[in-house]
C-alpha positions, 0 to 999 in steps of 0.5 A: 861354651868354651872349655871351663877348668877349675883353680884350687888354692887347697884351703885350710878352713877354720877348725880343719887341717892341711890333711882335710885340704888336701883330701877336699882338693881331690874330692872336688877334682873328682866332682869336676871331672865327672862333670866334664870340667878340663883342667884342675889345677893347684897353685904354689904358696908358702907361709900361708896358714889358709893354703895346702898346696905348697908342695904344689907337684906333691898335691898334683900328683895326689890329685892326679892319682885320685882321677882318671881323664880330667888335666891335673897341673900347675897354676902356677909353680913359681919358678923364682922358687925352683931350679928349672932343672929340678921343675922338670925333674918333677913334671917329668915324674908327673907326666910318666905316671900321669901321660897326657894329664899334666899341665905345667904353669909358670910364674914370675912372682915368688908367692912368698914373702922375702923373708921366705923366699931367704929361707927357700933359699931363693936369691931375691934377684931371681925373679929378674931371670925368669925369662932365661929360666923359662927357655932352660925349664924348656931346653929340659924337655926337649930330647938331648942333644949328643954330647949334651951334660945335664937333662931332665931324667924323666923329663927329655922328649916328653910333651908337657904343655908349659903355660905362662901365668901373670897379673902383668904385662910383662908375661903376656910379652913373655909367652906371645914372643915364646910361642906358649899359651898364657893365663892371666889372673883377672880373677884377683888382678884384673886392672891389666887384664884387657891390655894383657890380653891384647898385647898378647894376642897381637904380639903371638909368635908361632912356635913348635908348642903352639901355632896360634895364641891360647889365654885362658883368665881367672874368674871366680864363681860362687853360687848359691840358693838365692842371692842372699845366701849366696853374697853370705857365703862370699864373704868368706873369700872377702875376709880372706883376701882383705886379711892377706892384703893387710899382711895377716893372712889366717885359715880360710875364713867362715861366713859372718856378717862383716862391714868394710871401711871405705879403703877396704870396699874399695880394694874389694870392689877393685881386685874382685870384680870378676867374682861372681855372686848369686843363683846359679843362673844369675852366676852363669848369665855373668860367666857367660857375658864376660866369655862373650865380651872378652873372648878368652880361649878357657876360663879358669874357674876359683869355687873359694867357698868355706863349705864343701858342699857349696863348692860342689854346688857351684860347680854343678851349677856352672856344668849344668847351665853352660855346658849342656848348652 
């Protein structure tokens, strides 16, 4: 089977707080890493009541801390958000008490609304130098040419894998042309995914980086006793997702009973569908079958589940099934 990684949003369910987010994040890191998972990474959103992970780099380094051998990083920092010098300032620092564990995506999108993009005091144009950002964010870690005025202290001469994450075309052209590995974000966006993934792949040019193309895409995976406990407990993301879409984002949402609408199923059907619902072996059969229809290079594994437990489960099911094969 191909290496397996984790995405963690950090949520902030029901009745808890930010500070038991947080310390669930690096319970499941370390959970994940005892199982042999590659990579668990963290992704940056504001003004979001259910999400903890904000301060994406402050929670990496958490998590970090709180595991030996499994990759920590970014899915993604949201580099619209961020002067590249200041992200490599951080990963740079990350890096130096973490060597050889950190990962650094990157994304287009603000992850925020305009109103909080104004008070992260982002120009909203931003977003439209995104590629002149990434090959500055780049320069950084590069070792200093003589004479050179500004450079990334920690940062320059330090090997960081630098990935390009997006739910479009438009990154998959950016990281073939740059040489980079690219991740796309099927598990929320998949319309795109199979020309994103071609573009990709064919348009790949060697780089110092990276001699041939790496993509990783996003699936999400939620396991259960038996299908129906399972498709329960799922609705927990349903709520969620249908919620942010309406412009009413909340905590992460318990399991209930729900009923859709027709516009409402039909977003859920659409933008969900690489969740996998069920037992642990009809959830791992799934995995499996798209691995083998798409052939991406990693999959990047959501658990967006309410109970820790669950979460835990779903990754122990997942391990047990396909990377014992």
């Amino acid at each position: 089977m191909i290496p397996l990684s984790i995405l963690d949003l950090a949520f902030i369910t029901e009745g808890s707080s930010a500070t038991e987010a947080l310390h669930r994040s690096a319970d499941l890191a370390q959970h994940a890493e005892s199982l042999g998972f590659k990579r668990f990474w963290l992704a940056e959103h504001h003004s979001m009541a259910g999400i903890a992970s904000a301060a994406t780099a402050v929670v990496i380094g958490y998590v970090a801390g709180a595991t030996k051998t499994i990759r920590v990083g970014a899915g993604g920092i949201m580099l619209p958000n961020h002067a590249p010098l200041a992200v490599a300032e951080a990963f740079g620092t990350l890096e130096s008490l973490y060597p050889g564990r950190i990962d650094l995506g990157l994304g287009r999108a603000p992850g925020s609304d305009q109103a909080t993009m104004r008070a992260l005091r982002r120009d909203p144009a931003s977003a439209d130098r995104f590629p002149q950002d990434v090959f500055e964010l780049l320069r950084y870690f590069e070792k200093p040419e003589k004479g050179q005025a500004v450079f990334a202290v920690p940062g320059a001469g330090l090997t960081i894998p630098v990935w390009l994450l997006g739910s479009s075309l438009f990154s998959a052209h950016l990281a073939a042309i740059m040489g980079l590995p690219f991740a796309f974000a099927s598990h929320f966006a998949p319309d795109l995914m199979k020309e994103a993934l071609a573009l990709y792949r064919e348009r790949f040019e060697p780089s110092e980086r990276l001699q041939s193309p790496y993509a990783m895409l996003g699936i999400n995976a939620v396991i259960g006793e038996t299908h129906t406990q399972a498709q329960q407990a799922a609705t927990s993301l349903q709520q969620h997702f249908v919620a942010l879409r309406q412009g009413r984002p909340s905590t992460f949402p318990a399991p209930r009973s729900v009923s859709w609408n027709s516009q409402e199923q039909r977003l859920l059907d659409s933008t969900l569908r690489y969740t996998f619902v069920g037992t642990a072996q009809d959830v791992t059969k799934n995995i499996s079958a798209f691995a083998e229809r798409y052939r991406p290079d990693e999959l990047l594994i959501g658990t967006p589940l309410y109970a820790q437990e669950e979460r835990r489960k779903t990754l122990t099911g997942i391990a047990h099934h396909l990377m014992e094969k």
